[in-house]
ROKOLRO-915168 format. One record per atom (N, C-alpha, C): atom name; x, y, z. Coordinates in steps of 0.1 Angstrom, whole numbers, plus 5000, padded with zeros to 4 digits. Layout:
! ROKOLRO-915168
<r><atom>CA</atom><px>X</px><py>Y</py><pz>Z</pz></r>
...
//
This chain:
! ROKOLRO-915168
<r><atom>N</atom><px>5684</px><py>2128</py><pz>3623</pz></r>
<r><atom>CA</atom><px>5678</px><py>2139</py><pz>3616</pz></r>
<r><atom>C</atom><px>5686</px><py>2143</py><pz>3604</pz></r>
<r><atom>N</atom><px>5680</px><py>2145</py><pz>3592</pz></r>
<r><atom>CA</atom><px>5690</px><py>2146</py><pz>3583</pz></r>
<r><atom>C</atom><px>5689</px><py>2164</py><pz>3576</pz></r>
<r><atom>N</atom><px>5681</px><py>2170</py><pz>3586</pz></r>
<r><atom>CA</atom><px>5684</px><py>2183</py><pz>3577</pz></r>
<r><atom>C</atom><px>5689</px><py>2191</py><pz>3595</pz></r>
<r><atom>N</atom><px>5699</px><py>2192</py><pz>3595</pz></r>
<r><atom>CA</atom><px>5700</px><py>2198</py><pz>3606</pz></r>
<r><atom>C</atom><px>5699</px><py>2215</py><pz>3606</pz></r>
<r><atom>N</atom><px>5704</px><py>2222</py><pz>3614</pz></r>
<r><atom>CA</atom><px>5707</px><py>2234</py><pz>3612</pz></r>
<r><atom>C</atom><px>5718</px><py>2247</py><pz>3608</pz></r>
<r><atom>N</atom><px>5729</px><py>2232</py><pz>3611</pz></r>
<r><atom>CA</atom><px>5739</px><py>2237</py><pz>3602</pz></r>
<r><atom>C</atom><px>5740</px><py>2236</py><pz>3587</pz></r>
<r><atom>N</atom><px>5733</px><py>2224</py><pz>3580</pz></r>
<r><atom>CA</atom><px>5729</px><py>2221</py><pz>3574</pz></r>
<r><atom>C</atom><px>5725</px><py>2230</py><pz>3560</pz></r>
<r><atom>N</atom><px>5713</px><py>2234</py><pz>3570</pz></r>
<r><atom>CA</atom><px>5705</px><py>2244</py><pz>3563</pz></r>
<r><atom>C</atom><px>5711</px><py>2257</py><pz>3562</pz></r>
<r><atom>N</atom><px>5721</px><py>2263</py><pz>3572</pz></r>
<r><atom>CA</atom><px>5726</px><py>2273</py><pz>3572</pz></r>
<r><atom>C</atom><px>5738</px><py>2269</py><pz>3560</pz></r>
<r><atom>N</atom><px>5743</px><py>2262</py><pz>3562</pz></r>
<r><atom>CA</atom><px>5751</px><py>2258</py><pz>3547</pz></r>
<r><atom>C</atom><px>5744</px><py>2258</py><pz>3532</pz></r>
<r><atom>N</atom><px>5736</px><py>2252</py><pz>3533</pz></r>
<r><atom>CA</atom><px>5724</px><py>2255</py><pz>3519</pz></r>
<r><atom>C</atom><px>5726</px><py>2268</py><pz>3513</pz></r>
<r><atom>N</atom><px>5719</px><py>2278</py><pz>3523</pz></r>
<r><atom>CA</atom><px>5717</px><py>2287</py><pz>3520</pz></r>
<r><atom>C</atom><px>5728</px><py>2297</py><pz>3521</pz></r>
<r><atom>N</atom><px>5736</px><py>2299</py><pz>3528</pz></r>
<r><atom>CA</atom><px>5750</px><py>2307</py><pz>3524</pz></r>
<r><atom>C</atom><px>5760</px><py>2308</py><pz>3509</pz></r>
<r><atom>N</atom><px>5756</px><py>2295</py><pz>3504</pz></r>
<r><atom>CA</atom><px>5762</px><py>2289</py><pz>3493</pz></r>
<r><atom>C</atom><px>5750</px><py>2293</py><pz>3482</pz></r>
<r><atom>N</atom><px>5736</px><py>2293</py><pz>3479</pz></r>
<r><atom>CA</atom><px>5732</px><py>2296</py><pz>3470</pz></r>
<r><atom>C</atom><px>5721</px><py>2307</py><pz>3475</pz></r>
<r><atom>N</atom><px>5722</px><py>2317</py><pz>3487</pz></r>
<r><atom>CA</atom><px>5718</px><py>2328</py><pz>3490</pz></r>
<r><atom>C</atom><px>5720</px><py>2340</py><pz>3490</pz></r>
<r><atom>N</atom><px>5720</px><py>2349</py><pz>3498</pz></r>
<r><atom>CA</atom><px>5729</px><py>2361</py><pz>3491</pz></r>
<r><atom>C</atom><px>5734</px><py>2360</py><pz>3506</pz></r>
<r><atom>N</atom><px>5734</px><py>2350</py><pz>3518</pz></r>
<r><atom>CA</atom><px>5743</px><py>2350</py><pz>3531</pz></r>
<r><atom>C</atom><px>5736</px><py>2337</py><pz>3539</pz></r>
<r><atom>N</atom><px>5745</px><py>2334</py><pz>3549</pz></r>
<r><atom>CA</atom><px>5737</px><py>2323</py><pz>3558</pz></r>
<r><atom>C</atom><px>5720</px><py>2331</py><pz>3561</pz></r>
<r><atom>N</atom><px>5717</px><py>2342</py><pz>3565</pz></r>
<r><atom>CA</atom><px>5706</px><py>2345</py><pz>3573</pz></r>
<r><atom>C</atom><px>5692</px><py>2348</py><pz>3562</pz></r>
<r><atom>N</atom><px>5699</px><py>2348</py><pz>3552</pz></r>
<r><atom>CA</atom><px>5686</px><py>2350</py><pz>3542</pz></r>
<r><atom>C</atom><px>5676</px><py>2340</py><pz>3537</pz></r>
<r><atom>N</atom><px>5665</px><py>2336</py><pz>3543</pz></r>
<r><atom>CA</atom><px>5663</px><py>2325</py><pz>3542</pz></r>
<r><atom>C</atom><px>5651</px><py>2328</py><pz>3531</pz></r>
<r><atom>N</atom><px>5647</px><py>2338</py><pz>3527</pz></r>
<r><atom>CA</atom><px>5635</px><py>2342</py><pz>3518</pz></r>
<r><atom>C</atom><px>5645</px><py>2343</py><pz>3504</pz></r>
<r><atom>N</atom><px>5655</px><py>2337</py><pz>3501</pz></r>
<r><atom>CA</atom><px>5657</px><py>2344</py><pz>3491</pz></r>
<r><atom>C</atom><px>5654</px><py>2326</py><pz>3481</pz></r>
<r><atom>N</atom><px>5652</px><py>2331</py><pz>3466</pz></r>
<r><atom>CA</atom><px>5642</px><py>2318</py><pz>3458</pz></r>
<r><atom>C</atom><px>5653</px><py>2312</py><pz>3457</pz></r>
<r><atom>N</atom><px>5667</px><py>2315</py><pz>3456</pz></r>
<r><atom>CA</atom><px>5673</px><py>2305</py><pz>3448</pz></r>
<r><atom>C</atom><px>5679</px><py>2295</py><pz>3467</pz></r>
<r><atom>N</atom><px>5678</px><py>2303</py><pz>3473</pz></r>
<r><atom>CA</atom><px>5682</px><py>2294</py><pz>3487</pz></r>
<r><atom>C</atom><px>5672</px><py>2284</py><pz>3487</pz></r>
<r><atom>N</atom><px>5658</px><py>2286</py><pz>3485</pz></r>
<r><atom>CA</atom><px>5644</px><py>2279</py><pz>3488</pz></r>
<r><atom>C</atom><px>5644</px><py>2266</py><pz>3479</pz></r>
<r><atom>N</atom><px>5648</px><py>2272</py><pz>3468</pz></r>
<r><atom>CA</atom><px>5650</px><py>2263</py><pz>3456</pz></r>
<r><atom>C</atom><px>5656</px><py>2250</py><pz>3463</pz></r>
<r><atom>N</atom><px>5668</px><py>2254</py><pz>3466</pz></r>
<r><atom>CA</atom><px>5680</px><py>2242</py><pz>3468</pz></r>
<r><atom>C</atom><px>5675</px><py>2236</py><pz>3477</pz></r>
<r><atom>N</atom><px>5671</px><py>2245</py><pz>3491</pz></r>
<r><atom>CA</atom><px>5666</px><py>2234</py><pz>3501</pz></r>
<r><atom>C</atom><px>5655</px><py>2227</py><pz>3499</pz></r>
<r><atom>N</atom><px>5643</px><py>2226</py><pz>3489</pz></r>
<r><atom>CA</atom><px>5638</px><py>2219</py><pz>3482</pz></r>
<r><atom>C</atom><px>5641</px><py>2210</py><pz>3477</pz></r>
<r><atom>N</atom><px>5655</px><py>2212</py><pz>3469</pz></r>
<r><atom>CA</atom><px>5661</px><py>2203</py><pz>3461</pz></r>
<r><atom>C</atom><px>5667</px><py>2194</py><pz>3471</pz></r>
<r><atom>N</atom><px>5673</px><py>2197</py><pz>3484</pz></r>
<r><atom>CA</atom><px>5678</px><py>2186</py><pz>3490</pz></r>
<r><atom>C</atom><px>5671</px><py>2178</py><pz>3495</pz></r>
<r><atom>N</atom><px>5656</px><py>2182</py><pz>3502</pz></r>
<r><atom>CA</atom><px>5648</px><py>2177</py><pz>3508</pz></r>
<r><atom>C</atom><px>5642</px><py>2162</py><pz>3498</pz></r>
<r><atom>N</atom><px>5638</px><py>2168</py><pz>3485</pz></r>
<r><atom>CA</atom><px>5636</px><py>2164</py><pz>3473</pz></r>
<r><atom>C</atom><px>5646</px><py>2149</py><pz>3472</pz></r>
<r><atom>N</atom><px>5655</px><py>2149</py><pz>3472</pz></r>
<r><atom>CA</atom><px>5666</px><py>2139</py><pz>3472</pz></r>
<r><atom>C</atom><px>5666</px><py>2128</py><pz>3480</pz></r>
<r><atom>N</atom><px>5665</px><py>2132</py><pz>3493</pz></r>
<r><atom>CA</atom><px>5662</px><py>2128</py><pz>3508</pz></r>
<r><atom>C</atom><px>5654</px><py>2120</py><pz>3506</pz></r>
<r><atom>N</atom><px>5643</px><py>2124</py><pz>3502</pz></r>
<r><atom>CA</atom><px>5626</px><py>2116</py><pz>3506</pz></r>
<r><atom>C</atom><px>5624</px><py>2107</py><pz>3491</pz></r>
<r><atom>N</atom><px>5634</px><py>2112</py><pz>3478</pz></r>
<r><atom>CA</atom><px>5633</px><py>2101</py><pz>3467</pz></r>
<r><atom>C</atom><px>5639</px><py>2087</py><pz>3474</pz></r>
<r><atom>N</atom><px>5649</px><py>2088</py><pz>3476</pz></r>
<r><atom>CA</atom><px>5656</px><py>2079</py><pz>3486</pz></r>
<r><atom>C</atom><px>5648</px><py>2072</py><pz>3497</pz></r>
<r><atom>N</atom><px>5645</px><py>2079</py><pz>3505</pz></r>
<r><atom>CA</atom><px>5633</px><py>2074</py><pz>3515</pz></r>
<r><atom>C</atom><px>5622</px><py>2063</py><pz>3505</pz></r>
<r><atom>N</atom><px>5615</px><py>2063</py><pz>3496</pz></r>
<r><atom>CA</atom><px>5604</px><py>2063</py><pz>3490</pz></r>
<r><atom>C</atom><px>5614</px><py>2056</py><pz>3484</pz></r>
<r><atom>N</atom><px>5621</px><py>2055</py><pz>3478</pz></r>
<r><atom>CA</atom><px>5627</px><py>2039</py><pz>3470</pz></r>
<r><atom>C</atom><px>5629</px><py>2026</py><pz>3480</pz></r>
<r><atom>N</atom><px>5628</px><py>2027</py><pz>3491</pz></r>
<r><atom>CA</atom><px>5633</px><py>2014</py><pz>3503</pz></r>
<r><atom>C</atom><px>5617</px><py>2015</py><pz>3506</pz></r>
<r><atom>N</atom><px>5609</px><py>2021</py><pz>3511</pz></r>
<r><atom>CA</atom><px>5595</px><py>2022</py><pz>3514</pz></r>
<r><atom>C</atom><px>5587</px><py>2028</py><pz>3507</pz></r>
<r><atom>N</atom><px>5580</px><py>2016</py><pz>3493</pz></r>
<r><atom>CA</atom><px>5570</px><py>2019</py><pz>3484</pz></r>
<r><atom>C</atom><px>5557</px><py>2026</py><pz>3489</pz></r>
<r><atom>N</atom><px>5556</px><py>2018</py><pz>3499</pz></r>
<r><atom>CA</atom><px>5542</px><py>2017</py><pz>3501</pz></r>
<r><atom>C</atom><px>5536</px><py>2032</py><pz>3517</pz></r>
<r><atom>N</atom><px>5546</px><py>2039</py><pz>3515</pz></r>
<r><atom>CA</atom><px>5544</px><py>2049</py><pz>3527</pz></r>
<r><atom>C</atom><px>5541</px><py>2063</py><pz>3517</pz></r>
<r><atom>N</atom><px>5527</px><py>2062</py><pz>3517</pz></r>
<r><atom>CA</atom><px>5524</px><py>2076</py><pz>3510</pz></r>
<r><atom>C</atom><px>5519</px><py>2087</py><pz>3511</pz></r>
<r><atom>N</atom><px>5519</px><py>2086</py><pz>3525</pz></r>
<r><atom>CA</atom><px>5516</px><py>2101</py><pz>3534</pz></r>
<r><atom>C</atom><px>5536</px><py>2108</py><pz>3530</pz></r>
<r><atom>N</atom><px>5547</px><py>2102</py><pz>3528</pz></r>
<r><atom>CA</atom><px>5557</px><py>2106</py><pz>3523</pz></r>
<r><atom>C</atom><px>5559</px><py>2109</py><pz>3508</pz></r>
<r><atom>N</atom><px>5550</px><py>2103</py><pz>3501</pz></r>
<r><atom>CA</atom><px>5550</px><py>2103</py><pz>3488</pz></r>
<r><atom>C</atom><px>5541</px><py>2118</py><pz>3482</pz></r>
<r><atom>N</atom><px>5530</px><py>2119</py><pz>3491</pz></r>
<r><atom>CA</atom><px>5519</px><py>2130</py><pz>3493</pz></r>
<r><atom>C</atom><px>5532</px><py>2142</py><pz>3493</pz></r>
<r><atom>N</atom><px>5538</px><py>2142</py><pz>3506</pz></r>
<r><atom>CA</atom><px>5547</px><py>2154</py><pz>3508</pz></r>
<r><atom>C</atom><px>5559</px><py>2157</py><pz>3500</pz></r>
<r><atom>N</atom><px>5560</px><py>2148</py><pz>3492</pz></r>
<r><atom>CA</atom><px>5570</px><py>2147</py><pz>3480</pz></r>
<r><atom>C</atom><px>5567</px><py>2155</py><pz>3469</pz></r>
<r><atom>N</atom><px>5550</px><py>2152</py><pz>3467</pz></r>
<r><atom>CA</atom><px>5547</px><py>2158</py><pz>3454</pz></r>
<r><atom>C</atom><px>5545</px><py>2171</py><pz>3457</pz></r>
<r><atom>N</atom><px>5541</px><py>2175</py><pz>3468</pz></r>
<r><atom>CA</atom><px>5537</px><py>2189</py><pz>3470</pz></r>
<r><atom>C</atom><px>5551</px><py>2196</py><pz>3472</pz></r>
<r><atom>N</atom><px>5563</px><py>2192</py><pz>3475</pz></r>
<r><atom>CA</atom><px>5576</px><py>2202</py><pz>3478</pz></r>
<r><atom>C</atom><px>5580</px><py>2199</py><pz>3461</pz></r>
<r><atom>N</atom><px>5576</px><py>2190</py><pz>3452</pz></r>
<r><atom>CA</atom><px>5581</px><py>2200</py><pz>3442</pz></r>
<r><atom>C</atom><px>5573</px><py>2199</py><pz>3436</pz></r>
<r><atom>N</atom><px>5560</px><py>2206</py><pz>3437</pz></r>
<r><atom>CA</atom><px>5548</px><py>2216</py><pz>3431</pz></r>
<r><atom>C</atom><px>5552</px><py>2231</py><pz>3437</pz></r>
<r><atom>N</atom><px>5559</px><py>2233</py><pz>3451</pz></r>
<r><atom>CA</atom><px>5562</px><py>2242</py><pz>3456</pz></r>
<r><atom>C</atom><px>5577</px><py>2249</py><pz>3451</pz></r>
<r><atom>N</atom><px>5585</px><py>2238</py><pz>3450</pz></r>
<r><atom>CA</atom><px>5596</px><py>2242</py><pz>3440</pz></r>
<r><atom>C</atom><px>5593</px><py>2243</py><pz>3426</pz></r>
<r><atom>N</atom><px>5583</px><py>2242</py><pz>3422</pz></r>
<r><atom>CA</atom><px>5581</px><py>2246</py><pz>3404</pz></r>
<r><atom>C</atom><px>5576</px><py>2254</py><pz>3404</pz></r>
<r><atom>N</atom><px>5565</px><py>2259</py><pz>3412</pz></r>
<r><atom>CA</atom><px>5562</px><py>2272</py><pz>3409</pz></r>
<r><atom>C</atom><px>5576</px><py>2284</py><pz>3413</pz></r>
<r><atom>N</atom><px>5584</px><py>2282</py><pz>3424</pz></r>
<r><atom>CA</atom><px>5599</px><py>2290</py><pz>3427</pz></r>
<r><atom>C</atom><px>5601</px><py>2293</py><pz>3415</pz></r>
<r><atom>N</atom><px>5609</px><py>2278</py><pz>3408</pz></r>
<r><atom>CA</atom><px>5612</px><py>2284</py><pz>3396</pz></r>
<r><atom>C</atom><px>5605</px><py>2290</py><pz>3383</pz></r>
<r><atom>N</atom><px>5590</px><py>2290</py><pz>3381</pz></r>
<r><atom>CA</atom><px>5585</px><py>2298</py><pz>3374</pz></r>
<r><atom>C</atom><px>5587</px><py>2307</py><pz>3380</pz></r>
<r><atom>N</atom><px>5587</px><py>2316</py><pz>3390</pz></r>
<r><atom>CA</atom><px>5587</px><py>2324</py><pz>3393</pz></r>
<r><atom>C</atom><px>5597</px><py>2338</py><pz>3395</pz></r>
<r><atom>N</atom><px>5606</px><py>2328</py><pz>3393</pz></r>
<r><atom>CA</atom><px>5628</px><py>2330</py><pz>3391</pz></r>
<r><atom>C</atom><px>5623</px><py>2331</py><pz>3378</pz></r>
<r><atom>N</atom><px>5621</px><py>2323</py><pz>3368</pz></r>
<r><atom>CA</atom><px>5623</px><py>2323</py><pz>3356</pz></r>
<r><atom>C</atom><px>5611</px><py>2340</py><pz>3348</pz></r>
<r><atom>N</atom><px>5606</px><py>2341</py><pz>3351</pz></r>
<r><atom>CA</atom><px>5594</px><py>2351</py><pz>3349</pz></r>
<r><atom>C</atom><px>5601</px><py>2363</py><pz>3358</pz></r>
<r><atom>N</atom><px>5606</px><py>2366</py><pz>3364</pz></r>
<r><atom>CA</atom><px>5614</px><py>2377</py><pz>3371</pz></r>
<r><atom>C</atom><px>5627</px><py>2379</py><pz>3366</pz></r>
<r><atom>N</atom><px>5638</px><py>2367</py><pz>3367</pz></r>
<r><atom>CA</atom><px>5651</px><py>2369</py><pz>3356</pz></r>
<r><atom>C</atom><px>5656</px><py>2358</py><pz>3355</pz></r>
<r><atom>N</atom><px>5657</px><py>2357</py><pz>3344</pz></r>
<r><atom>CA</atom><px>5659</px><py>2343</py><pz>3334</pz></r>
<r><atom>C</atom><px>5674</px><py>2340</py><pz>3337</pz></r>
<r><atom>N</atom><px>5683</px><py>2346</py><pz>3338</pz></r>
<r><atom>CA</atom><px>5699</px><py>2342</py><pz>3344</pz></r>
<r><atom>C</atom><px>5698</px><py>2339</py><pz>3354</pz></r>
<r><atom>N</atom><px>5690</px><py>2346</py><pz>3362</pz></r>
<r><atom>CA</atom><px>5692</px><py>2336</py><pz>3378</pz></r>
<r><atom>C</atom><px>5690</px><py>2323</py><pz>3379</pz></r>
<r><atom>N</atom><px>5679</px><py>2324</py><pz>3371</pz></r>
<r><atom>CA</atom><px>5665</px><py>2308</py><pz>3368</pz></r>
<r><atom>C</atom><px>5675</px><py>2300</py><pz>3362</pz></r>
<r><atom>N</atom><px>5686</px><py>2301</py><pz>3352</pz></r>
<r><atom>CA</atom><px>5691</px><py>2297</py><pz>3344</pz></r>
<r><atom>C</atom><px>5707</px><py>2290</py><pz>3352</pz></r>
<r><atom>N</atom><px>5710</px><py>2300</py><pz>3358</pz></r>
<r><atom>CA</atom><px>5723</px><py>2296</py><pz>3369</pz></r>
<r><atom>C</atom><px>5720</px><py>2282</py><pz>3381</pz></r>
<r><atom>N</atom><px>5708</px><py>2285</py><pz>3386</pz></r>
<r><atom>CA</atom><px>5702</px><py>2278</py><pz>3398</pz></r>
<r><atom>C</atom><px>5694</px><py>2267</py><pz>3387</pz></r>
<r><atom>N</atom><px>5693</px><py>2262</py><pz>3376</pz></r>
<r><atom>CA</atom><px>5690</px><py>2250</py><pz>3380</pz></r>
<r><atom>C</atom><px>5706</px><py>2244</py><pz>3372</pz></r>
<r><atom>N</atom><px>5711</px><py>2253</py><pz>3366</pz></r>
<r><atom>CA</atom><px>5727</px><py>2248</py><pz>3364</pz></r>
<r><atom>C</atom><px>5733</px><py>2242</py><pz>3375</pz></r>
<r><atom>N</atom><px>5734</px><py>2248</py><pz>3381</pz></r>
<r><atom>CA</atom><px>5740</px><py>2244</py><pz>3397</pz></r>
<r><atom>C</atom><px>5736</px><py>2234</py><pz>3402</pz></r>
<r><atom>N</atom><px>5721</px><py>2233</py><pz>3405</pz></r>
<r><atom>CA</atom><px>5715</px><py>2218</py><pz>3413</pz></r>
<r><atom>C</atom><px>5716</px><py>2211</py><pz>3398</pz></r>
<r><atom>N</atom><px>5722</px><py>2207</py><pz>3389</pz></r>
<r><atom>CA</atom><px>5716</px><py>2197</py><pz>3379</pz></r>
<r><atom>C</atom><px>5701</px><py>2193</py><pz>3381</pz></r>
<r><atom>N</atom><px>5695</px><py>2204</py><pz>3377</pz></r>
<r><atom>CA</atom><px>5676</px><py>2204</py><pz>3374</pz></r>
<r><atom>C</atom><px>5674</px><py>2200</py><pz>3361</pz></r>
<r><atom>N</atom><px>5666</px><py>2194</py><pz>3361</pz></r>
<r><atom>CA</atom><px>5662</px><py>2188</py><pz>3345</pz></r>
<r><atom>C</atom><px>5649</px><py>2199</py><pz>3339</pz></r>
<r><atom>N</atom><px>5652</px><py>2203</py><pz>3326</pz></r>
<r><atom>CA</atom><px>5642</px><py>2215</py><pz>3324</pz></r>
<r><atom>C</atom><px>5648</px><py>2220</py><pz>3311</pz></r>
//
């Protein structure tokens, strides 16, 4: 399993406002962003599996709207959090 629970509790302590905040956008963001990483990888050795390709596009349709949403609420946060993950934008 590659997102475990420590994992994820790591994610988000480092770009949340604590391990337990799991609603907060820039935590959502990242775990996005890792998942995002994961499954590009996946999908470079297995072209042809697109029920994974399907769930790729939709986690970052779901992370773009995040960050419109960071970005339209406060532009330094929006601006820090894709600094941090190296987001292209």
């Amino acid at each position: 399993m590659y997102l475990t629970p420590e994992k994820k509790q790591e994610i988000f302590a480092k770009h949340g406002n604590g391990a337990n905040d799991t609603g907060n956008a820039e935590g959502q963001i990242a775990l996005f962003t890792y998942r995002i990483t994961h499954l590009t990888g996946h999908l470079k050795s297995n072209r042809k599996d697109f029920g994974t390709q399907r769930a790729l596009q939709l986690m970052v349709g779901k992370r773009r709207s995040l960050l419109d949403y960071l970005k339209q609420k406060d532009i330094e946060r929006y601006r820090a959090i894709v600094k941090e993950l190296g987001l292209r934008r």
